[in-house]
N, C-alpha and C positions, 0 to 999 in steps of 0.2 A: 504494500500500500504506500509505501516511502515511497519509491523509485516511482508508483503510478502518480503519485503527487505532484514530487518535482517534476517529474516529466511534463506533466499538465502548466504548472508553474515555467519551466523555460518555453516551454512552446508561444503560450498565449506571451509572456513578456517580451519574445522577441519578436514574433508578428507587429507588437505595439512598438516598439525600438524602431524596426524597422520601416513601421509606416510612417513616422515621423523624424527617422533620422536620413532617409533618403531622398526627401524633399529638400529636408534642410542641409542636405547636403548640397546641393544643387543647389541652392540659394548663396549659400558661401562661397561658392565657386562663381556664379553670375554675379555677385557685388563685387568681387576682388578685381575682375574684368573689368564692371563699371568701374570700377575706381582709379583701374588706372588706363582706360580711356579717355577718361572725362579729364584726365590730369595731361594727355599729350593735345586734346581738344584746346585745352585754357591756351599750353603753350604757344599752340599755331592761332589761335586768336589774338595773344598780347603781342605780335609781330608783325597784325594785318595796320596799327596804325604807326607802326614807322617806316610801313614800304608805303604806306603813303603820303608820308613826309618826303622820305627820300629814297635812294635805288642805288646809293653807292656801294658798293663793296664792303668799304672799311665800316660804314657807318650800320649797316646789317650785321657785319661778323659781329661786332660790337653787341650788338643788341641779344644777337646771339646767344655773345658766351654772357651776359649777363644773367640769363634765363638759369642758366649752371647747368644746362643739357643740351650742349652744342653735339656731341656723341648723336642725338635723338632727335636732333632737329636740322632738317635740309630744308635751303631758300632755293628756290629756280626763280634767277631775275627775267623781267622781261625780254633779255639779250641772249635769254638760254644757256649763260651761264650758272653752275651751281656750286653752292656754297654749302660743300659738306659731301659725303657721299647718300647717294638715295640707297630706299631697300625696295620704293616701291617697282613694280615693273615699266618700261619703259612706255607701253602701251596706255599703262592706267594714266602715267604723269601728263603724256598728250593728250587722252582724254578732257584731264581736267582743264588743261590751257583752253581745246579747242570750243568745246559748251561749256566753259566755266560752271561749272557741279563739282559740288563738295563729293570726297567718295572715301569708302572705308576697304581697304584692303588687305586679305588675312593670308601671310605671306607662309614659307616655311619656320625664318626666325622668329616672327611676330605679329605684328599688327602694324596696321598701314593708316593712318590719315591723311589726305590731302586734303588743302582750303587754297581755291586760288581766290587772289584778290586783286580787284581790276582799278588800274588806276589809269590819271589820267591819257588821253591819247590813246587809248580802246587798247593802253598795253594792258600783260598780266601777268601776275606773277603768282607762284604757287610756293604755297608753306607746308614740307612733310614732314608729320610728326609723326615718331618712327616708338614700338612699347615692344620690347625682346618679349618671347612667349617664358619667359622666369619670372619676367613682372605681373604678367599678367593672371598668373597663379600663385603670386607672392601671399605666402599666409595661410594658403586654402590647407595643405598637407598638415601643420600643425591642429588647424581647429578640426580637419575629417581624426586625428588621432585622437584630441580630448574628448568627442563627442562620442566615437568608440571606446573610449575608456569609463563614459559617464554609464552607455548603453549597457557597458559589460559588470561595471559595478550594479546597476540597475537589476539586467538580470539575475544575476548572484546574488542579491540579496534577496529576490522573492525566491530563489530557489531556494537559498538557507532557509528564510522565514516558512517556504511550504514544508521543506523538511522539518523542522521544527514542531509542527502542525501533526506532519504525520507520522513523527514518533510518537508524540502523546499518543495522537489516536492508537498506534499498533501497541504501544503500551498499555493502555487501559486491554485493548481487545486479548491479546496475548495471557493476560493478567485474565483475563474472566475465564478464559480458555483452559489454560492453568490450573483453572481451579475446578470447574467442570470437568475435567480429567478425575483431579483431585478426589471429587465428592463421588465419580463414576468407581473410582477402583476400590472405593470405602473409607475413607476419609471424610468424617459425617462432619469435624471442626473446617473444612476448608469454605474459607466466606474471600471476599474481595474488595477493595476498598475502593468505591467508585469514581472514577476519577475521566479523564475526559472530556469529550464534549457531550453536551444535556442527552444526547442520546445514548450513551454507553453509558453516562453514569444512570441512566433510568432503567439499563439493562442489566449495571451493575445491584442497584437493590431490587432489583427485582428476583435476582440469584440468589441474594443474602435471603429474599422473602423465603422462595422456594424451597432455601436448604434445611431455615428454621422449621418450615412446615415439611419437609420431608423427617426430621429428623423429631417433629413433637408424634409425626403418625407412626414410626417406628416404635417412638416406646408406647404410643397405646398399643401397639401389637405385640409387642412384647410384655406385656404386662397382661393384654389378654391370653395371651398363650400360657402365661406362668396361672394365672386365675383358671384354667381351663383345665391344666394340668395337676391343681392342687385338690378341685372337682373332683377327680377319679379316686380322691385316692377314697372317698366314702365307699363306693364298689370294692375298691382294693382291700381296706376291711373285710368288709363281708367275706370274702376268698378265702380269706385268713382265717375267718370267724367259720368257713365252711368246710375247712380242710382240720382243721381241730376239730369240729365234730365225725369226720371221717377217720377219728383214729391213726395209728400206725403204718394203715395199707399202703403199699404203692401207689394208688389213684392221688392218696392223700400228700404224699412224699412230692407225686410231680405235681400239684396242686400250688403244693408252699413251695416248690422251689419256682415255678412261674408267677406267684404273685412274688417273690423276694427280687426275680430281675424286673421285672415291672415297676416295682418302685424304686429300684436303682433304674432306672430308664428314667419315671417322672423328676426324681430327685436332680439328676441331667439335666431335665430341661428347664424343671424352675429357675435352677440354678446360670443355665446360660440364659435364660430369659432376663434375669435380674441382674445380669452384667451389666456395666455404663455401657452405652454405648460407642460412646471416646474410646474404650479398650476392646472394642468387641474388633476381632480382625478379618479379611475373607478369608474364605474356605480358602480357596491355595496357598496363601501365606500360612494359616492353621495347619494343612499338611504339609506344607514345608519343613512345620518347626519340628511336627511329630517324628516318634522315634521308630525307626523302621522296624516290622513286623512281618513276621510269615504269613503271607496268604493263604498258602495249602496249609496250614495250622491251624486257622480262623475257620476255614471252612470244612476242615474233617470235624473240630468240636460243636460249629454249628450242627452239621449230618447227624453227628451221634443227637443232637436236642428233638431234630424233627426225624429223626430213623423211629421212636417210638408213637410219634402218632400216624408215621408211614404205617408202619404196620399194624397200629390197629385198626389202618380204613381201607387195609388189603392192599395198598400200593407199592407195586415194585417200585427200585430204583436203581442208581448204578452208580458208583462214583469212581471216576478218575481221575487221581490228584499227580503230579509230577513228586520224584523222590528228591528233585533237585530242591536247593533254597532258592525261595521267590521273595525276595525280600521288597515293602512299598512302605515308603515314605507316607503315612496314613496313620491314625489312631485307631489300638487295637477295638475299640468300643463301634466305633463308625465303620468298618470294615463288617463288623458281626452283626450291624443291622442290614447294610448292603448284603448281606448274605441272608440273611430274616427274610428281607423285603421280595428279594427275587426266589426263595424257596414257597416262601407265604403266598405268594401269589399263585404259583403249582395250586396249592391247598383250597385256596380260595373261589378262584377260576375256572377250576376242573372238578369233573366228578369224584365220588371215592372211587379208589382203585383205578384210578388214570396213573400210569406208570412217567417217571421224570428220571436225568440224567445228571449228573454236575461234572465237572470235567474243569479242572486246573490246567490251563500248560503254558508252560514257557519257552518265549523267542528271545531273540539276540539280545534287543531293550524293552521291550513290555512282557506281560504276564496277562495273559487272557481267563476268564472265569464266562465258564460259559454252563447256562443252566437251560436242555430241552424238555418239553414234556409232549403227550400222544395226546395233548386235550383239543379243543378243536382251536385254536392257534391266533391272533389278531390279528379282526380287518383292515386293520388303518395302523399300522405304525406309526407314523405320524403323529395321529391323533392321540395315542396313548405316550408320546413324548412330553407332550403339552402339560406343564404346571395344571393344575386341578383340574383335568378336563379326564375323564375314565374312560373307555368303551364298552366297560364291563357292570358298571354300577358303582364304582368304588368309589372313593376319593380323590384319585388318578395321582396322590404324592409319593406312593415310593416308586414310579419307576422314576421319577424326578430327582429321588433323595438319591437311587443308585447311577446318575445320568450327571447330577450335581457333583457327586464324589467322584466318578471319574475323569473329570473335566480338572477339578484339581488337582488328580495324581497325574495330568496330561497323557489322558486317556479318554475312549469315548464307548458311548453305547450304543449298538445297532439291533435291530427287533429282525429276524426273519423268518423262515419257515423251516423246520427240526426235522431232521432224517423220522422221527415219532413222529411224524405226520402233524405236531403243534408245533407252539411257537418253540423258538430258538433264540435266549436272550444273551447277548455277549459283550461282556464291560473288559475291556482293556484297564491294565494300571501300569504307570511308569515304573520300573524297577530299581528300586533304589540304590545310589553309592556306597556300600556300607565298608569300603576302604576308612571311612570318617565318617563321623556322625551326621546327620540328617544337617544341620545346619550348617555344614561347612566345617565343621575344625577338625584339629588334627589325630584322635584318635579315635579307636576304632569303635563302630556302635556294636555292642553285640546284639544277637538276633535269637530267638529263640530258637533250638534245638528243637525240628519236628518229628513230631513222635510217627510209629511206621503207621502208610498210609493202609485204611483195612482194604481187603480186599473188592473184587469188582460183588455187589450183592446184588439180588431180584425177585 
């Protein structure tokens, strides 16, 4: 915008420069001419009244060198003698004897006047005032330079001044930009201090408006997700309160031990809910910082949580985990839901006794976790990517939560169609450094030892 500025700023300046310095250039040029025309005019005038006094020789030269431009001034007396040398041509000087007419003549040296002047006895005599072409442009070359020099300062200063103009401007604009970056990658303090012209600073509080109110709707969201989550935990009781009357049995054991992760789950979420949000960081920066962790280890302990209500709803399944370490930069807690979310779904989606796959494997730089099932498979992939939108009835947020978590580990999720005739879901995760800890430093992170993977079941 600088560069468009000034650029605008010399153009228009010097179209104006030049509309007006090339007239008057031409003016200074044609008065320096008059000037000294009108000065070899006078001379050959103050000499027409002493050839009318007299015609001597002596008594012209005289008069002549008085003038103090005998160099400039040639007499032709009426005897055709001359007094000085001529420059004008010899043609023009007969001329003017023969129809006595004044005549101006523009030579190669210079410039030419004759004045004849007729005296008595129908003689006549002719006065050439002679102006070398230096005089005649004497002065012009100094004032065409100051007038280029006024022209050129002229311009340059409206160019500084437009530059000036549009730095501010690219300043404020840069500045708001900046910050919109800022507040985009989660940065919920970044505000801007409005400045420029009335247009950007009305663009600048308008962003300050913006960010306050994006950031007052977060914490009501936050606050209602923590109130929503504190909700449950009255249901969450009762579980407690209904696995204690179930005694000892096994039904009772996996009872309480799924309402104890339950409320370490809600406890999770209150607890990030009620974070400031000044500390809260995105999800990539958060798996960043986290401590690398075995995938194929997350997801054998998950298998073993839902192998038991596989088999009480008759459903085969298979699991193929790599014996290699898959180590992701992720927290083990968040990996264990992306593993919930896309097992749960199986459970959810499909009939009992619809049989599903899971399958761990590792490439060069990622780790793929792929989960198929024989259920009847989704229509629209797409649609089922989309933040709350389901095609099944649901709530449509975990294939989001497990879509959201790969995106951070720089990985992705794609929906397709499963050698089992249903869908085929598969989240990519980056494989982490584990030369050095997750964050960068210099020692080594350890990783958890995977325990051996079970065999393929059905």
């Amino acid at each position: 915008m600088r560069r468009a500025l000034a650029g605008i700023a010399l153009a228009v300046t010097s179209m104006v420069a030049l509309s007006f310095l090339i007239p008057l250039a031409l003016l200074v040029r044609e008065q320096a001419r008059d000037r000294a025309t009108t000065a070899a005019e006078q001379r050959a005038a103050a000499l027409s009244p002493v050839l009318a006094l007299t015609t001597r020789r002596t008594d012209v030269q005289q008069a002549v060198s008085e003038l103090g431009s005998s160099d400039q001034v040639v007499v032709r007396l009426p005897d055709g003698s001359l007094l000085g040398t001529p420059h004008a041509p010899r043609d023009a000087l007969d001329r003017a004897v023969q129809r006595r007419e004044t005549l101006t003549v523009d030579t190669a040296d210079g410039w030419v006047y004759l004045q004849p002047v007729v005296l008595q006895g129908d003689r006549v005599a002719v006065v050439e005032a002679f102006v070398p072409a230096a005089d005649l442009t004497r002065g012009v070359a100094a004032s065409w330079g100051v007038m280029a020099l006024l022209a050129l300062g002229l311009v340059g200063g409206s160019v500084l001044v437009a530059d000036r103009l549009g730095a501010r401007v690219v300043r404020s604009s840069r500045s708001l930009k900046n910050a919109s970056l800022a507040l985009g990658s989660g940065d919920l303090d970044a505000r801007v201090q409005p400045d420029g012209p009335p247009e950007l600073q009305e663009a600048g509080a308008a962003f300050n408006t913006m960010a306050d109110r994006v950031l007052d709707l977060l914490a009501v969201e936050r606050e209602l997700v923590a109130d929503l989550s504190h909700r449950l935990r009255t249901p969450l009781t009762a579980l407690y309160l209904e696995a204690d009357r179930m005694g000892s049995t096994p039904s009772a054991r996996r009872v309480a031990q799924a309402a104890g992760q339950l409320e370490s789950e809600l406890d999770s979420i209150i607890a990030a809910a009620r974070t400031p949000l000044a500390s809260a960081r995105p999800a990539r920066a958060a798996a960043g910082a986290a401590k690398a962790c075995d995938l194929a280890e997350v997801v054998a302990m998950r298998l073993d949580f839902w192998s038991v209500l596989a088999t009480k709803q008759g459903r085969p399944y298979e699991r193929s985990l790599t014996p290699r370490l898959v180590p992701v930069a992720f927290p083990e807690d968040d990996l264990a839901a992306v593993v919930d979310a896309l097992i749960g779904n199986v459970f959810r989606h499909t009939p009992e006794g619809t049989a599903f796959a899971v399958r761990v494997e590792r490439a060069d730089s990622h780790v793929f976790l792929t989960v198929d099932d024989a259920g009847p498979g989704v229509a629209d992939p797409d649609a089922a990517l989309t933040r709350g939108v389901s095609v099944t009835g649901s709530t449509g947020l975990g294939l989001d939560i497990v879509a959201r978590a790969s995106r951070a580990a720089d990985g992705e999720l794609t929906i397709t169609r499963a050698p089992l005739g249903g869908a085929r879901i598969r989240v990519s995760f980056l494989l982490a450094d584990v030369s050095g800890d997750a964050t960068g430093g210099g020692g080594r992170q350890p990783v958890p030892t995977p325990r051996p993977r079970g065999p393929r079941q059905w």
